[in-house]
N, C-alpha and C positions, 0 to 999 in steps of 0.2 A: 504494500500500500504506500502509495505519494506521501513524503515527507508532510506534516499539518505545522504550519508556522505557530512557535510558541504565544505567538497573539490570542489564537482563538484559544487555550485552553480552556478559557474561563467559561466560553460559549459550549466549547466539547465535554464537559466538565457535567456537563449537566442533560447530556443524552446518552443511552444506551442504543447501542446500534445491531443488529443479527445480519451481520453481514454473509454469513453460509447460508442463512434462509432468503434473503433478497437475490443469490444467486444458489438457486438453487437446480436440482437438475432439469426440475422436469421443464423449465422454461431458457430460453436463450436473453441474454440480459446486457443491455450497454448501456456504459461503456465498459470495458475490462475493469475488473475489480480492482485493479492496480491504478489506474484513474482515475475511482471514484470520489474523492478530495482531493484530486490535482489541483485545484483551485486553489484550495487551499493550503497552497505554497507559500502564497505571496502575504507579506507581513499587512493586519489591515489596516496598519496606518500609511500605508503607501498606495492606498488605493487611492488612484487618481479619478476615477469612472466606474460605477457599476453598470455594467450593460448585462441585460435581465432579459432570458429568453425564458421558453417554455418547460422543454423537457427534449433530452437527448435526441439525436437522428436516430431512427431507428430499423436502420437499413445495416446491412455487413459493412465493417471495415471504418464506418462514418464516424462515430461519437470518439473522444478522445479524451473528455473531462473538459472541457472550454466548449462555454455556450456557442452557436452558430461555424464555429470549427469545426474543419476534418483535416487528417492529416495529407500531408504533398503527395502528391499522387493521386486523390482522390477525386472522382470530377465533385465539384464545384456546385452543391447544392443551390437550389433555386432561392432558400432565401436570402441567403448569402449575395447569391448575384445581384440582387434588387439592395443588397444593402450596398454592395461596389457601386453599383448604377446611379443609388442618391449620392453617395461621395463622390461620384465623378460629376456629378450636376451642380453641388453645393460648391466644390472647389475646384471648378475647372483650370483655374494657372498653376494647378500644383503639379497636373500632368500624370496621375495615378494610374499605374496600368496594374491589372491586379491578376495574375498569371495565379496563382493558387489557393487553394481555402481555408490553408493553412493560416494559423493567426495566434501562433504559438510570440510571435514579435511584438504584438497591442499586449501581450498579458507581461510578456517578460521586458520588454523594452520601454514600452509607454504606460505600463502598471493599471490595465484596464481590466478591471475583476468580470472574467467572464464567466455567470453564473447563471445555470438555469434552475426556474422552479421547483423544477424534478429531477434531483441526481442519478437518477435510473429510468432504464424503458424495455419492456419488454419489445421483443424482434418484431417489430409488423405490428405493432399494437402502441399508437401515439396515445400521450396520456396514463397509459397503463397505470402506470406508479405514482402518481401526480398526487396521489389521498396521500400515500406512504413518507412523502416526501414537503407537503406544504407545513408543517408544523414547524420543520427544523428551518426550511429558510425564509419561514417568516420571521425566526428571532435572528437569522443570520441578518437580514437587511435591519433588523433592529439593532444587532449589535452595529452591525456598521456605521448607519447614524449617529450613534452612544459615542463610539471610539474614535471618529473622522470625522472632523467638522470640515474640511474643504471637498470630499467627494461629490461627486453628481451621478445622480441616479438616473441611467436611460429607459426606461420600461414600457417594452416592444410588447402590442399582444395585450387579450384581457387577464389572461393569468397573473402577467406582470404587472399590471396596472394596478391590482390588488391588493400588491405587498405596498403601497403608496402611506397606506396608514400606518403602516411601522417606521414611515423617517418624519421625524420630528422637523426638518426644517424642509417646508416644503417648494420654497425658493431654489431651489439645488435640484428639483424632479424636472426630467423632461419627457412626457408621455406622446403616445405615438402609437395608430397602428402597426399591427403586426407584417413585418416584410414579405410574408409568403403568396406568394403571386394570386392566392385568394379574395388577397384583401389589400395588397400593394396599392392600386390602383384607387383604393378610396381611403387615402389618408398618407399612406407611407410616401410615394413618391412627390415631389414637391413641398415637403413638409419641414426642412432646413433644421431637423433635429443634431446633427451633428453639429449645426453652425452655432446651434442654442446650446450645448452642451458646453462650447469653446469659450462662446460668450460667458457663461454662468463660472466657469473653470476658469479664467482669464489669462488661459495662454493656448496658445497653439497645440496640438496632436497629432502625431507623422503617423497616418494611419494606413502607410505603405504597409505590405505584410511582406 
């Protein structure tokens, strides 16, 4: 299991986890277990941005513990493209060409906590684990508020929009439909959430991957 930055102890501190039963045989479950709090690497006072997706891809080979990620090689999830699409339309002089879906650089480079709702999904079954899993990262986005007072909260999707009532300061939220080409089209594209993020964070984001 992914190293857990001694920040959250206080948060882990206070869940039990049945990690053998959440991956258990008779179902196929991502991301690998060994992923499953990759996120939670990163110290949470260095989180610059929470970008808040739903619950893992739940296709072969896709989830890798980082919301809207998949690993190099992977083709390139659709919501994903819709999210390169609005950054190529919000920052056009920046010149972003976004060759993979990889986005292992936003978590480790620009300190962008990439968290979904649901740290698990069963194979072919969106949502699956979404019960099993809203408890913990409702206090997760609470703790975040608690412990970082300069973070911004991106929250993509109704799921996300949900945990809104666990951060205290809500000048720092930037909500926004969900990028999946369902729903892209009525709200996500044209909606300068990135630009709002920038603004609210008051520096810049190389959100090259």
């Amino acid at each position: 299991m992914d190293y857990i930055h001694v920040s959250w102890k206080p948060l882990f501190d206070k869940f039990k986890f049945d990690i053998d039963k959440i991956y258990s045989v008779t179902d196929i479950v991502y991301p690998d277990r060994n992923h499953l709090f990759r996120v939670f690497e990163m110290d949470v006072k260095k989180c610059k941005v929470v970008l808040l997706g739903q619950d893992p891809y739940h296709g072969q080979a896709q989830a890798h513990g980082l919301s809207f990620s998949v690993p190099t090689g992977v083709i390139i999830p659709p919501s994903l493209k819709n999210i390169y699409k609005e950054l190529q339309t919000e920052f056009p002089d920046r010149g972003y060409k976004f060759l993979s879906g990889n986005l292992e650089e936003w978590f480790y480079r620009e300190n962008i906590f990439l968290l979904n709702s649901s740290l698990t999904v069963i194979k072919g079954k969106p949502g699956s684990h979404m019960e099993l899993w809203e408890g913990f990262t409702d206090k997760v986005i609470k703790f975040i508020s608690e412990h970082n007072k300069t973070c911004v909260f991106l929250l993509l999707g109704n799921f996300a929009k949900q945990k809104s009532s666990f951060i205290s300061d809500k000048e720092r939220i930037v909500e926004c439909v969900h990028p999946s080409p369902m729903a892209a089209s009525r709200g996500f594209f044209g909606s300068n959430v990135f630009i709002k993020v920038e603004n609210i964070l008051g520096e810049k984001i190389n959100w090259q991957n």
